[in-house]
C-alpha positions in Angstrom: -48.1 -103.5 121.0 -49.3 -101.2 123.3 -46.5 -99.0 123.6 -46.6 -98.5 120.0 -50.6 -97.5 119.7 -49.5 -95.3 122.2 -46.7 -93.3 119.8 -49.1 -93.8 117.3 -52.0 -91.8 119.0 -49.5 -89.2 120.6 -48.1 -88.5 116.8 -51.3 -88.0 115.4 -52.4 -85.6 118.7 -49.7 -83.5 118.0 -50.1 -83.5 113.8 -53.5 -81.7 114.2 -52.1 -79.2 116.3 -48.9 -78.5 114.2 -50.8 -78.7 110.6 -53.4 -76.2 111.4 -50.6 -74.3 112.8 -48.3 -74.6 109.8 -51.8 -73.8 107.2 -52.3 -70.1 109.1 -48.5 -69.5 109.1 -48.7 -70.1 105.0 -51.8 -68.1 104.5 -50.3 -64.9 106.6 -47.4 -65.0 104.6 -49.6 -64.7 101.4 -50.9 -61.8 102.4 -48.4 -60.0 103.9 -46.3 -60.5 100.3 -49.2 -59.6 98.6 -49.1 -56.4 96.7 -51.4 -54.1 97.9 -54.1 -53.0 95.2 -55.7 -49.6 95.0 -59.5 -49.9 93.4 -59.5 -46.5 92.4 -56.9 -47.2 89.9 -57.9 -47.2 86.6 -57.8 -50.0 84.0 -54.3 -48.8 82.1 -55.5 -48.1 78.4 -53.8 -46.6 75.6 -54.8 -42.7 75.2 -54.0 -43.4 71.3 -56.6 -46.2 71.3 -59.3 -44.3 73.4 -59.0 -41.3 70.8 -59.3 -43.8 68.0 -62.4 -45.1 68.5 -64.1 -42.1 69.7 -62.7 -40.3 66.8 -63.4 -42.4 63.8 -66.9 -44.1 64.5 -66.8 -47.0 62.2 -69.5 -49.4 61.0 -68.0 -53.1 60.1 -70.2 -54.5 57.3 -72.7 -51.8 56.7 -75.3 -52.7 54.0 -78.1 -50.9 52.4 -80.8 -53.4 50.3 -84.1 -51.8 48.7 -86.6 -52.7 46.0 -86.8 -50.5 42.6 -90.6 -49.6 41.4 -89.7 -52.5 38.6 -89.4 -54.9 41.3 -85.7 -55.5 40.5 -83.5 -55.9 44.1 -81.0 -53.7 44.6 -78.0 -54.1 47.7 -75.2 -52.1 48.6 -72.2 -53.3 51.0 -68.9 -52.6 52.2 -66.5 -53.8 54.7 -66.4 -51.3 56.7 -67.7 -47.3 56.6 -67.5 -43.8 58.3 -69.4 -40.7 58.5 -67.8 -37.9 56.9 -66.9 -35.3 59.8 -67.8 -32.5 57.2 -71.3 -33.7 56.1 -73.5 -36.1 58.2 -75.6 -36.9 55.9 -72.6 -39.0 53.9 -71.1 -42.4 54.3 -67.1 -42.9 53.4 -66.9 -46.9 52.9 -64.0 -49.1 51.7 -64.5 -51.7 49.4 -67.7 -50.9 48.1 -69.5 -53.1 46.2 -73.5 -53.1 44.9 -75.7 -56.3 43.6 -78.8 -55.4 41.0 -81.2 -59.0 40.5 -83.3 -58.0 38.2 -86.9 -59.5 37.7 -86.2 -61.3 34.5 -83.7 -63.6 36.5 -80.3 -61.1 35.7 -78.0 -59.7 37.2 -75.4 -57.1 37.3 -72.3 -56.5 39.8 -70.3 -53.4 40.2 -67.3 -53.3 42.9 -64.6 -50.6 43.8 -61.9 -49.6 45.8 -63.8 -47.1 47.7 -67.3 -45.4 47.8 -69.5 -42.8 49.1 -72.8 -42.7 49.9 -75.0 -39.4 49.8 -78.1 -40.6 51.9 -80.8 -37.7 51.5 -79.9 -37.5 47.7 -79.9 -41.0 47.4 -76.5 -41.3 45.5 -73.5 -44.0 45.8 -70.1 -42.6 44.3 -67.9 -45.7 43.6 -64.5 -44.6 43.0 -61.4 -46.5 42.3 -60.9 -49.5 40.0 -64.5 -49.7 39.3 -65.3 -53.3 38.0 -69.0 -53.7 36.4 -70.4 -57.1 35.2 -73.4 -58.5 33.9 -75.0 -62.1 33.1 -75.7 -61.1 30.0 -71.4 -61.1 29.2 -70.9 -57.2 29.6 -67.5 -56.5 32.1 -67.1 -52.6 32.0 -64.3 -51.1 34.1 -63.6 -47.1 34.9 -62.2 -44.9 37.5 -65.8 -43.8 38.8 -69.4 -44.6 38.5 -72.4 -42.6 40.3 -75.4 -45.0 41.0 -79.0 -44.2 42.5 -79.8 -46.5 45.2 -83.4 -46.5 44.8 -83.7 -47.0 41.2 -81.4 -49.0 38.4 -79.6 -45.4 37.2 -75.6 -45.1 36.9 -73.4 -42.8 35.2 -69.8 -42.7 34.5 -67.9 -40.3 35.2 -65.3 -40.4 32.7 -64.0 -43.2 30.2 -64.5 -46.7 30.3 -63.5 -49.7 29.2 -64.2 -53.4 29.1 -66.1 -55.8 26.5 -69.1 -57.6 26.1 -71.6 -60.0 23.2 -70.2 -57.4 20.6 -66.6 -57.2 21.4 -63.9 -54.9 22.9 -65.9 -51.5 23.5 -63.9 -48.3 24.9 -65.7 -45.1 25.6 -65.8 -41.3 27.0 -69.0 -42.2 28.8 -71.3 -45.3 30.3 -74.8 -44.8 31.1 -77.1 -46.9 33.1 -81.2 -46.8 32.9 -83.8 -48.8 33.1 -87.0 -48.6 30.8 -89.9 -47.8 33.3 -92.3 -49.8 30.9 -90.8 -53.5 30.6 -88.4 -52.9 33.4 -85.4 -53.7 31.4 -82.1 -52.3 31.6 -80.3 -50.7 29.0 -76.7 -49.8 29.2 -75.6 -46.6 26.8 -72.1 -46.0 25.7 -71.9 -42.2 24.7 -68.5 -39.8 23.6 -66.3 -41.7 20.9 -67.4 -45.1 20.9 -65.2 -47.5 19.6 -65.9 -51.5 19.0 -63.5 -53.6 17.9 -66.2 -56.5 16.7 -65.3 -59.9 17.7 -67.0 -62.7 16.0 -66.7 -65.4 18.0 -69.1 -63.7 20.7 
């Protein structure tokens, strides 16, 4: 019994002097096949990328929301938008789209493919596939429309098409205004009219 205690206590002498051993030949090895890193090195990046985003500063999401002296509410958004390198004072955007609640509990909604917005003249320029619609049943569509953004004005600029109450109605022009006495809005098709009545409206 003794003689065994005895192996026992000479194994366990020599395990803590081979372990500790063993643990600092492991850890040398780590760092000696370690690579060797150089902090000055730079984080690698794509040059194309870098030039991208210093080049093109984009706004995700921009919006622009104001109040007409009628009270109606008036926002602009778009999913993502630029400053035009050749004027500063205008805003490329993509997907465009602009909300009008009116006081009377109405509303109107125009979208487009594109926009641009002339801030110190206080225009937005919706261009392609411009979609307008109204509570009260009017969907008006054309190729582009020129809206103020502080007041319930828009303009055509060119045919337009789309129906409403009275029918199918096609048109050279669409104009926008609102009547600065009752505040209601008032939407004026101009350069060969034509309504195709439909009765059941």
């Amino acid at each position: 019994m003794a003689q065994r205690d005895d192996l026992r206590s000479r194994i366990i002498n020599w395990l803590k002097i081979l372990l500790p051993l063993a643990a600092l030949g492991l850890l040398s090895t780590v760092f000696l096949l370690s690579r060797t890193l150089d902090p000055t090195n730079s984080i690698p990046t794509s040059r194309a990328d870098l030039e991208s985003r210093t080049g093109n500063q984009q706004i995700s999401s921009p919006s622009f929301a104001g109040k007409t002296d009628e009270g109606h509410l008036v926002a602009f958004v778009a999913t993502k938008a630029s400053v035009d390198p050749d004027q500063s004072d205008r805003v490329i955007a993509d997907t465009m789209a602009a909300q009008i609640d009116m006081v009377d509990g109405g509303r109107i909604n125009i979208t487009s493919d594109t926009g641009t917005v002339e801030d110190l003249a206080g225009l937005a320029i919706l261009e392609g596939d411009v979609v307008l619609t109204s509570s009260t049943g009017y969907r008006i569509e054309t190729e582009l429309l020129t809206t103020r953004m502080r007041e319930i004005a828009a303009e055509s600029g060119g045919a337009i098409t789309g129906n409403g109450p009275p029918g199918q109605i096609d048109a050279g022009k669409m104009t926008m205004t609102s009547d600065a006495q009752t505040g209601d809005i008032h939407l004026l098709f101009t350069n060969g009219v034509k309504l195709i009545y439909d009765p059941s409206n």
